[in-house]
C-alpha positions as CSV (number, residue, x, y, z in Angstrom):
1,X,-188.9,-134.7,86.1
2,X,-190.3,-137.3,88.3
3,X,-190.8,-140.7,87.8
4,X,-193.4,-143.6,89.1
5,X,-192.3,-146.0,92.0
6,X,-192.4,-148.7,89.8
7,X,-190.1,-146.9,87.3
8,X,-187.2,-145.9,90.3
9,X,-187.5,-150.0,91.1
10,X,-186.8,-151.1,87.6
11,X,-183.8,-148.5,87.6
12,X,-182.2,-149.9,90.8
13,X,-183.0,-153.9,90.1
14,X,-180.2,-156.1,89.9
15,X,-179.9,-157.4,86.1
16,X,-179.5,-160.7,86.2
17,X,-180.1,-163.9,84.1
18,X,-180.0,-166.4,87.7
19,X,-180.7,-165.5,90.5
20,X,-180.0,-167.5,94.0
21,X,-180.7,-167.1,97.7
22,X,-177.6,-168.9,100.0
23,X,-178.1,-169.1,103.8
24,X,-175.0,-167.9,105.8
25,X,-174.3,-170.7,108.7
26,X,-171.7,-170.5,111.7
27,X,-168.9,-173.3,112.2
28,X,-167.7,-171.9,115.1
29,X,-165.7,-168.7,114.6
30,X,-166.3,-169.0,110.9
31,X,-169.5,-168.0,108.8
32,X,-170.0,-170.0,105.4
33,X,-172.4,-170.2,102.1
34,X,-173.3,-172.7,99.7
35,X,-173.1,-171.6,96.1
36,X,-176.0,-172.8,94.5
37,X,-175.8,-175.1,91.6
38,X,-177.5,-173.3,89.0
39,X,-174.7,-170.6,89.6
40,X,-172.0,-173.0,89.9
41,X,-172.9,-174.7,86.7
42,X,-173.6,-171.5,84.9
43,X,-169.6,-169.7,86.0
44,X,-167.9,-173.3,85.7
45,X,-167.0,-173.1,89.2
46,X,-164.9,-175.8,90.6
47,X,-162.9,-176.8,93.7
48,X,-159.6,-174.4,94.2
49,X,-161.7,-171.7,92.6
50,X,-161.7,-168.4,94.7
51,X,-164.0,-165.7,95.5
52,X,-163.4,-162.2,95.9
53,X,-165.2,-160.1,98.0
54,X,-165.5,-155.9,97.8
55,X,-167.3,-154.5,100.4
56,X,-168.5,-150.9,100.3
57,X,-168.1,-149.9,104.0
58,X,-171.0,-148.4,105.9
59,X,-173.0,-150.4,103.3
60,X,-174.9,-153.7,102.5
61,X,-173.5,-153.6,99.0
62,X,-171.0,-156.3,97.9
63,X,-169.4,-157.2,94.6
64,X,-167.8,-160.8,94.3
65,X,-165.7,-162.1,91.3
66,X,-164.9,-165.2,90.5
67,X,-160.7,-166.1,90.4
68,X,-160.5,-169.6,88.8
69,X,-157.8,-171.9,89.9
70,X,-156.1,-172.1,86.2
71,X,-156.4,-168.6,85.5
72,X,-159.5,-167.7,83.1
């Protein structure tokens, strides 16, 4: 059975309530983000929180979780 373009886009869109573009910068030998606030504010993120990153290799697909500095 074949589907519509439209329908194979909605399958493989990202659900998400917030979504937020960060720009990756260079501090020497060191890349960083911001985390927007809208996220921060919506995950409780504070300083001491960590992130988590899974990288599928020979990919662009990440997953992040969140690792909060007293344990929830």
């Amino acid at each position: 059975m074949a589907i519509t373009e439209e329908e194979f886009a909605e399958l493989i869109e990202p659900k998400a309530d917030i979504e937020k573009v960060s720009t990756i910068s260079s501090a020497g030998k060191t890349f960083s983000t911001r985390i927007p606030k809208d996220v921060m504010d919506e995950l409780g993120i504070s300083k001491g929180d960590k992130i988590i990153w899974s990288v599928k290799k020979g990919s662009n697909e990440i997953q992040i979780k969140l690792e909060k500095k007293n344990g929830s």
